[in-house]
Wavefront OBJ file of the C-alpha trace (Angstrom):
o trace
v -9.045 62.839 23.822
v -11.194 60.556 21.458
v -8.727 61.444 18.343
v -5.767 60.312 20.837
v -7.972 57.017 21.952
v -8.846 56.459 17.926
v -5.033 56.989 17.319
v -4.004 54.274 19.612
v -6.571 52.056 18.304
v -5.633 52.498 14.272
v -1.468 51.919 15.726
v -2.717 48.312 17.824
v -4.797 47.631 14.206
v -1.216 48.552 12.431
v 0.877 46.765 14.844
v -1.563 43.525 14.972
v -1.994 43.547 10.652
v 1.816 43.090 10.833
v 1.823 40.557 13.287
v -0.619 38.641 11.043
v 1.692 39.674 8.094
v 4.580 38.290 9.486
v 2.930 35.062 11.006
v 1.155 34.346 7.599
v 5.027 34.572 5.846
v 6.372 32.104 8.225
v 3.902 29.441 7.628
v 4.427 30.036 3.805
v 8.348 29.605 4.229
v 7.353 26.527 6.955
v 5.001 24.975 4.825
v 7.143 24.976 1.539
v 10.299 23.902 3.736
v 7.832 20.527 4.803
v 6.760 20.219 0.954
v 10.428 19.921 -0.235
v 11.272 17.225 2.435
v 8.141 15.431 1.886
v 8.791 15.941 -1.670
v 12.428 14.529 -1.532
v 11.335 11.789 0.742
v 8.775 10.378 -1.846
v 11.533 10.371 -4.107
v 13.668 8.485 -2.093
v 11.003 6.045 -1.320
v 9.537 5.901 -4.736
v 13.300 5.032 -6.461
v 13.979 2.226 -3.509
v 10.510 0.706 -4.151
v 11.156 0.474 -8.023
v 14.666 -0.831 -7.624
v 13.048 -3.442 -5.449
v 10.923 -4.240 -7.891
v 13.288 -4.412 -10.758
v 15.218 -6.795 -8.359
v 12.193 -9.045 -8.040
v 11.302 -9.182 -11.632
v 15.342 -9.897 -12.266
v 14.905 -12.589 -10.404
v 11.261 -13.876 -10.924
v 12.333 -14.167 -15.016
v 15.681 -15.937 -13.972
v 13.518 -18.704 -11.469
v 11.672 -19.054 -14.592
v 14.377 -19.740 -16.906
v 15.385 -22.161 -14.689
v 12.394 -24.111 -14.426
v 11.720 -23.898 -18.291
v 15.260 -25.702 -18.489
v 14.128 -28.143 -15.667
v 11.098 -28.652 -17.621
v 12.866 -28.814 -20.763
v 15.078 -31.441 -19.693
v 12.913 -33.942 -17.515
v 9.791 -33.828 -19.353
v 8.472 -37.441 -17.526
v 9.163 -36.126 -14.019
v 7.231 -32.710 -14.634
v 4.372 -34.014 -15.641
v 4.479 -36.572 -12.714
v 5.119 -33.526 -10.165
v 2.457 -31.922 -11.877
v 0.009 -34.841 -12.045
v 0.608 -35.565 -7.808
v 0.131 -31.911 -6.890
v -3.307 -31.851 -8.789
v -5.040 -34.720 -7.027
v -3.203 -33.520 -3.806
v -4.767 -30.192 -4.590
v -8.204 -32.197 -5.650
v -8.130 -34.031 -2.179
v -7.444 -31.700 -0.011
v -10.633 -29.416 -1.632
v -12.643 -32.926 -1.134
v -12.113 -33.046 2.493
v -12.728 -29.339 3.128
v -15.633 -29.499 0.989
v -16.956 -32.245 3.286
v -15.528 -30.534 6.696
v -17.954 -27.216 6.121
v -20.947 -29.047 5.335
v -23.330 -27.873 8.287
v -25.053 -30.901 9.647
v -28.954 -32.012 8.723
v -30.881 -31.524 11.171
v -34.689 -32.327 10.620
v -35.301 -28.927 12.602
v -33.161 -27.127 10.427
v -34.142 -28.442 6.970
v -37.707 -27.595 6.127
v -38.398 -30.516 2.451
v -41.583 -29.734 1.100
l 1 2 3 4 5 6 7 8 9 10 11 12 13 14 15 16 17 18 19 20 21 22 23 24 25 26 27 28 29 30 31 32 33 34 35 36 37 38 39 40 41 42 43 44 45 46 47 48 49 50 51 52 53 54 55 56 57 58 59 60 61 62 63 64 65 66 67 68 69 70 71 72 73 74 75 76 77 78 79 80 81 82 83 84 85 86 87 88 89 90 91 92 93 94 95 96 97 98 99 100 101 102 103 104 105 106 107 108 109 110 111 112
């Protein structure tokens, strides 16, 4: 009776090893399934970021051309445009300069 009772016991071991067997092989074949269409969807994203950015340097080097011939052409007015934008630029640091000053308190500031 206890070699029939060890029998049974060794065949659930069998059965439950090829359970494992099998489950194991199905997450290898699932997992390398996910790989390749993670793989192919880098890929995809990977070649339509660096077209994009081909695009943008395309046209970043053509705005430039273009404002090299600008440049090239109405010397006076650049350096006008230029001139304005830098005391605009100068001002407008001035006044926020001034804005986030904290006030002066006696309380606050200790002179000694």
């Amino acid at each position: 009776m206890a070699s029939t009772h060890n029998g049974d016991i060794m065949n659930e071991l069998r059965s439950l090893q090829a359970q494992v067997m099998h489950f194991k092989d199905l997450l290898a074949e699932e997992g390398e399934r996910v790989s390749g269409e993670v793989r192919g969807r880098t890929a995809s994203a990977l070649n339509g970021a660096s077209r994009k950015a081909q695009d943008v340097a395309t046209y970043a080097r053509d705005e430039a051309g273009t404002m090299a011939s600008v440049v090239r052409e109405h010397p006076a007015a650049t350096s006008t445009a230029l001139l304005a934008v830098g005391v605009i630029g100068g001002l407008v640091g001035y006044f926020l300069a001034n804005a986030s000053q904290p006030s002066r308190n006696n309380s606050h500031w200790n002179w000694r």
